[in-house]
N, C-alpha and C positions, 0 to 999 in steps of 0.2 A: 330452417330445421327440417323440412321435406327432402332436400336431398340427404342428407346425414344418416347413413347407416349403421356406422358405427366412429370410434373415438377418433379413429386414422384417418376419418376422411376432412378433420378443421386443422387449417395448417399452422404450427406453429411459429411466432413472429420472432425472428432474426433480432429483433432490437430489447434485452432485457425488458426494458420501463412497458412495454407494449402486452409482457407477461402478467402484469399486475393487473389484478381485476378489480373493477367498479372504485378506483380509487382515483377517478378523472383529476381530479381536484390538485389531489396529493403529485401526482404523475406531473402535471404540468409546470406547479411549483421547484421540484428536483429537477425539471429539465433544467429551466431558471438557474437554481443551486448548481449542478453541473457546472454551469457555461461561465457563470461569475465568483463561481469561490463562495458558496455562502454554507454557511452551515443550517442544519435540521432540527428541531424537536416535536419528533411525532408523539400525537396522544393518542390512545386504543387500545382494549382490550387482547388477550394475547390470539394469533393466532388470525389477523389480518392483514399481514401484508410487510410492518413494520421491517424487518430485517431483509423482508424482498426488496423492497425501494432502496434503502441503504447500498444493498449489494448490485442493484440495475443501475446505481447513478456513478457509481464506481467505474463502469461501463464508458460513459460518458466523458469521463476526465481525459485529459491528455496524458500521453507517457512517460512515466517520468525522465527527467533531464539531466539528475544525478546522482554520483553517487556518493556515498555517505563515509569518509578513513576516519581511522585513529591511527594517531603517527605516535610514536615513543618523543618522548621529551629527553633529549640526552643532560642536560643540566638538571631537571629532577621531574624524574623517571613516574612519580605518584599523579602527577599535571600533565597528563598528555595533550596533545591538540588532537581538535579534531578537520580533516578539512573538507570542500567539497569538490567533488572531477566531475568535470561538464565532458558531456556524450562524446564532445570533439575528443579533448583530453583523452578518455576513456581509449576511444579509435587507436589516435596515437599511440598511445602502452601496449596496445593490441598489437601495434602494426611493427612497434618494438621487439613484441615476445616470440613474434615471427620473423625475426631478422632483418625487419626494415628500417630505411634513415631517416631521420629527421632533415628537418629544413628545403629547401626549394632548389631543383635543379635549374640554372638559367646560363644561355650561350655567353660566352669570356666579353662577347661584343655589346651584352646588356649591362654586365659590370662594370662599376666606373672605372674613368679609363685608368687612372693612377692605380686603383686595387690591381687591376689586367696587368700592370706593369709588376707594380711588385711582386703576385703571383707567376710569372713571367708567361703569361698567357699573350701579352703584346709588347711589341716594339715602341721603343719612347721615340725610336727614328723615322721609318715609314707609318709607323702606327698600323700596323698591318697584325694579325693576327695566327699564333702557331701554338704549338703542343708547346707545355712548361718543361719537356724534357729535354730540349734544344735551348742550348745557350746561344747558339747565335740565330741572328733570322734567317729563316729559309728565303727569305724575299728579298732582301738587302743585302745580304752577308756578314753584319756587322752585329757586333752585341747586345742585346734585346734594353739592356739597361745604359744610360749612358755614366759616365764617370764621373763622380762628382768633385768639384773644384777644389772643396775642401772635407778632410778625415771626418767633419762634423756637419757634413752639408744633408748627408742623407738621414741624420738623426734626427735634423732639425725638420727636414721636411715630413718626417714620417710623423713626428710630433704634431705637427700642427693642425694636420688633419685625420689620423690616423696611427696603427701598433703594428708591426709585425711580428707573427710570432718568433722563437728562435729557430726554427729550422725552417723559417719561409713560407711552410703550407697554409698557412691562417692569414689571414691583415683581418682586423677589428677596424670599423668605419663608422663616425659621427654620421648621421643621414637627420635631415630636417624633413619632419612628416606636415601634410599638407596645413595640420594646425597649429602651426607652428612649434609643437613638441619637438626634441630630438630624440632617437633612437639608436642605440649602437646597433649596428649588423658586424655578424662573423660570416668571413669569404673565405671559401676552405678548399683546395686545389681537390674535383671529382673526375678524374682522366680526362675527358677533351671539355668537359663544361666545369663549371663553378657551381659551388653548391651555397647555398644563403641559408643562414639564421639568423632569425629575430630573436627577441627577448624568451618570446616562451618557447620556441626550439630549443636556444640554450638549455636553458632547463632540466627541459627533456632529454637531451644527449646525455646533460650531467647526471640525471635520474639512471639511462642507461648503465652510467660507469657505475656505481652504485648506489641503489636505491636505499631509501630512509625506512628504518624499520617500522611494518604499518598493518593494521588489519582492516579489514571491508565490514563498517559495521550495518549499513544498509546499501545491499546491492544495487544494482542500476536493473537490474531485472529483478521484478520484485510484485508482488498481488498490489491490486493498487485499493483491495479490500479490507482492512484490520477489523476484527472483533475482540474488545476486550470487556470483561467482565469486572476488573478491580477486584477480583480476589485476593492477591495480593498490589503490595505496592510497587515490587520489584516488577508485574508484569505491566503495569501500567507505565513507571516510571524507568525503568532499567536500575542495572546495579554493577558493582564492580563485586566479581566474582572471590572465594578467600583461596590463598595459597597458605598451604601449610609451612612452605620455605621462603614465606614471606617476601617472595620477588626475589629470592639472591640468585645473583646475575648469572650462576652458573649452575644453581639448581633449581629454584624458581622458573614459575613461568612471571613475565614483564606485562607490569600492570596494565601497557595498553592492550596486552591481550587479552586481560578480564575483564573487559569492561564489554556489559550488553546492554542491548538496545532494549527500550522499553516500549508498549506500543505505539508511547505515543511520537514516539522516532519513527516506525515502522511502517506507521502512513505518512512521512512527510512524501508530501505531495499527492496524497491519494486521500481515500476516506478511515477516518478512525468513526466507524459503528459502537457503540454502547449502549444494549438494551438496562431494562431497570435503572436507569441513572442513578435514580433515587438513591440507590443503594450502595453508591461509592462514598457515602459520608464525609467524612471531613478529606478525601481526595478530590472532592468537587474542585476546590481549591484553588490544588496545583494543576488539574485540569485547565482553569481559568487562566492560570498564568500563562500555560501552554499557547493554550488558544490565542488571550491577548501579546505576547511579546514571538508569539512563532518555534520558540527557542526554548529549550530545557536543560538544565545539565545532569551530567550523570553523576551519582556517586553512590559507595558502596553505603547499604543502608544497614549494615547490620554490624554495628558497635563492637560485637567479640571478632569481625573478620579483619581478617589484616588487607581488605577490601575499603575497608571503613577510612579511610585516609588517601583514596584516590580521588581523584574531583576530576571530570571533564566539561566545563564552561560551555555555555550559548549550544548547547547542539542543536539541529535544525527539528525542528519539528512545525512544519508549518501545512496543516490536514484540515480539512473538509470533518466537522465533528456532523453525526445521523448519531443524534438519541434517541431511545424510547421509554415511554413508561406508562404505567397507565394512569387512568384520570384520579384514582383517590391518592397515589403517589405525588403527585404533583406540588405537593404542597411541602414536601420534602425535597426539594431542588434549589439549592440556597439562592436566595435572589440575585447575586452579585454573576451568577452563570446564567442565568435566567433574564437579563438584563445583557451580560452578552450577546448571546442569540440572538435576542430580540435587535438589537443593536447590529449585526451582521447576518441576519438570516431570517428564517420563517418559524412562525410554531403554527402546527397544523393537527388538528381532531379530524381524524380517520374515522371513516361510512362504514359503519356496521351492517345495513344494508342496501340493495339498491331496489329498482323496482321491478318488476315481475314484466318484463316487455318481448320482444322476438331478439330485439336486439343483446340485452343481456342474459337470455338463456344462451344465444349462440357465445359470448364470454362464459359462461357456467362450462360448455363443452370445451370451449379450449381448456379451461383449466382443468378439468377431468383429464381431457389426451396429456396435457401438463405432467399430470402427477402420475398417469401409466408409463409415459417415457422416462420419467425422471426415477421411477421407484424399479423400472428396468427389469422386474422380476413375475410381471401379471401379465394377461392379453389385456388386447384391447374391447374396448365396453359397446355392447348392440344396442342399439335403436331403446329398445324397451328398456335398456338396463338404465342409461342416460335418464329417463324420463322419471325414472324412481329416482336418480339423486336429486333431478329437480324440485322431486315432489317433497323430496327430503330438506331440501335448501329453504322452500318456502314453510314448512313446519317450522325449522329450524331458529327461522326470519320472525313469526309470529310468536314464540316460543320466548325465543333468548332477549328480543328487540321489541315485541310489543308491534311488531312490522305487520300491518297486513297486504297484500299483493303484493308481497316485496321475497327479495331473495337474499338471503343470509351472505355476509361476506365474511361471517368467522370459520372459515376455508378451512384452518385444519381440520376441523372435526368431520367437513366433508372430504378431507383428505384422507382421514382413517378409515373414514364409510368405504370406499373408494378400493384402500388397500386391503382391508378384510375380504370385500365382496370380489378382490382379484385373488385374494388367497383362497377360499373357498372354490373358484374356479381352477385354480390351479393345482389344487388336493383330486379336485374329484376330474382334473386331465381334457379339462374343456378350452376349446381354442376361444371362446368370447365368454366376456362378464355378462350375466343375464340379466332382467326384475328378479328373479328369484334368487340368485346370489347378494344383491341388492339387501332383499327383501328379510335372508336371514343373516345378512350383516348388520341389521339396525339392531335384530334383538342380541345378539351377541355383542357390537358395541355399546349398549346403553352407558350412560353415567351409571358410578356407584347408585348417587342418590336415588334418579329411576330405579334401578335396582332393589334399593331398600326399601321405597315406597310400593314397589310393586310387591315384595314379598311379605311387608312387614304393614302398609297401608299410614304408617308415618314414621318417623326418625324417634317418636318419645316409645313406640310399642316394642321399636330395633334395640333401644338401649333397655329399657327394660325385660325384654328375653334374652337380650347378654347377659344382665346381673344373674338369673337365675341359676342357682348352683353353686355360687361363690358366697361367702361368708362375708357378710357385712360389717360384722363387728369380731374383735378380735374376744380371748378370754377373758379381758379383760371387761369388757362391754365397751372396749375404745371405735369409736367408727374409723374403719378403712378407706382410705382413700381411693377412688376410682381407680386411678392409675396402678392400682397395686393388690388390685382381686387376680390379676394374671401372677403376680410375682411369687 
């Protein structure tokens, strides 16, 4: 703390998890979760940390791999598939959309020699090798192919092993792969070399000639962060969007285009965050099903849309769930997700506060410089100013937590301290937050309650000089209800 002058001089850490303050505990367990796939259920009151660790571990995960289609069902159009394109895949269509070829370029003299022949890349006589645009050999003189004995001899041979196609540039070849599988490859005349396709180049060239009507329902570039609240079910679950022309093929939009992803699609393969859990009720659910089978389907949820009759099977949702909630909630998390977790992850009760040492006020000041760089709009905080939040964190600590020498880790409230006492500098045009800006940031943030105990000396003296002037009973001598002295 002696060299610290001000907020700019603690350097802030590169590695999200390393942002989180005084939550050692929590911090090492998500690296864990990160590395192995496991899911979270944080406990804490609001305003420690909980959605930082969710979103730093997110951090951690690997990239995703892929990407997420809805293809049209041409036999019926309401059942679309969904499928998934691995990053290679992905490359490929890229390298398509820019004019590139599929399959593998290789010299006429790697190709088997019968394909060479038939492509007429070699001689059946010297076995020598020329351009397919020469019928005879430039080596020999004589005909690249020899004659065969009988009208059905070249049919028979191409059969046995091998197709040509009809105008020559193609041969299709049975090839035995080293597991003993077979493979067909396509030999396709490429000016002086041969070009090879396998199974999935096929494919793809055929993709080229015309692709399968399809939308991108979760990209390959994509947050690998979801937050969803369960406001609705459509944002948690997805939905199949309504068309007023009912999908008709030439005024309609096609169902697989209304169909959206819901979040918990939107983190496959990343983290789906959920503060308050508690409070998705009977979605805990399909939540759980989510979690346990990886897989969701989509369908339209709403009975009057002409949405409601689409269905998309198994879609991939396979996420990293970080919930939060607090500790009297807890008891509102149906057992059957609660037994989840426990079963594939951690549940972790989050430090309210930590202890009063060198080492953790130097964490207090990072997270000060934290919340000036991130709020982008204050200076940075001097020497003395720092010293007041500190002084403010340990009140805070003994205050909310019953902590003594300890330092508060319910951070937002030191996060408001923070951005008043930057805003106050910033009205009256001073380059650094001071103790004094500090100082009448605290009386200007108080709690209501503060507030009303400071003005009123209790909450029973607040309400009772509210009633005053309002009419308790009506003409009648009927008593008025509190809520309707304003009305």
């Amino acid at each position: 703390m002696r060299d610290i002058e001000t907020s700019f001089d603690i350097p802030i850490p590169k590695d999200p998890l390393k942002r989180v303050i005084g939550q050692d505990f929590a911090i090492k367990i998500a690296r864990i979760a990160a590395h192995q796939r496991r899911n979270l259920l944080l406990i804490g009151p609001p305003g420690i940390g909980k959605s930082m660790i969710a979103q730093a571990l997110s951090f951690h995960l690997g990239q995703p791999e892929e990407e997420i289609w809805i293809v049209h069902n041409p036999e019926n159009p309401e059942r679309p598939f969904f499928e998934r394109k691995k990053l290679h895949e992905l490359k490929n269509r890229r390298q398509q959309a820019n004019g590139g070829e599929y399959g593998k370029l290789i010299h006429p003299s790697k190709a088997p020699f019968d394909v060479a022949v038939k492509l007429g890349y070699a001689c059946e006589h010297c076995r020598k090798f020329s351009i397919p645009e020469t019928r005879k050999c430039p080596h020999c003189s004589q005909s690249k192919r020899k004659k065969s004995p009988s009208r059905f001899g070249d049919l028979l041979s191409l059969s046995s092993f091998s197709a040509k196609s009809s105008d020559g540039s193609k041969v299709s070849k049975a090839i035995q792969l080293p597991d003993g599988r077979e493979e067909i490859l396509l030999f396709e005349e490429a000016g002086n070399n041969i070009r090879v396709f396998d199974h999935e180049a096929i494919e793809l060239s055929k993709a080229k000639k015309g692709p399968r009507p399809m939308k991108v329902l979760v990209p390959i570039r994509r947050s690998l962060f979801i937050q969803a609240t369960g406001a609705s079910t459509t944002e948690l679950l997805g939905d199949c969007l309504h068309d007023p022309y009912g999908g008709h093929h030439k005024l309609g939009t096609p169902p697989y285009k209304r169909v959206v992803a819901g979040a918990i699609h939107e983190a496959h393969q990343g983290v789906l965050f959920i503060d308050e859990i508690s409070q998705l009720g009977i979605l805990q659910r399909s939540l759980l099903t989510a979690l346990q089978e990886k897989k969701f389907p989509i369908i339209g949820r709403n009975p009057q849309s002409s949405g409601a009759s689409v269905r998309v099977d198994d879609v991939p949702a396979d996420f990293v769930l970080v919930a939060a909630c607090n500790m009297t909630d807890l008891p509102q998390i149906v057992p059957p997700l609660r037994s989840r977790i426990q079963g594939d992850g951690y549940e972790i009760l989050l430090e309210t506060a930590m202890p009063d040492n060198e080492t953790n006020r130097l964490k207090l000041v990072q997270f000060i410089a934290q919340e000036i760089i991130r709020d982008d709009k204050i200076p940075a905080m001097d020497r003395k100013g720092i010293f007041e939040v500190i002084k403010s964190a340990r009140m805070i600590a003994e205050k909310a937590d019953g902590e003594e020498s300890s330092l508060t880790l319910r951070l937002r409230e030191l996060a408001g301290l923070i951005k008043v006492a930057g805003d106050l500098a910033t009205t009256n045009r001073e380059e650094r937050i001071t103790s004094k800006h500090v100082k009448a940031a605290l009386e200007i943030a108080k709690p209501l309650e503060d507030q009303i105990l400071q003005k009123y000396g209790s909450f029973k003296a607040a309400i009772e000089n509210e009633r005053r002037g309002f009419p308790k009973t009506t003409n009648e001598g009927n008593q008025v209800p509190y809520n309707m002295w304003n009305g």
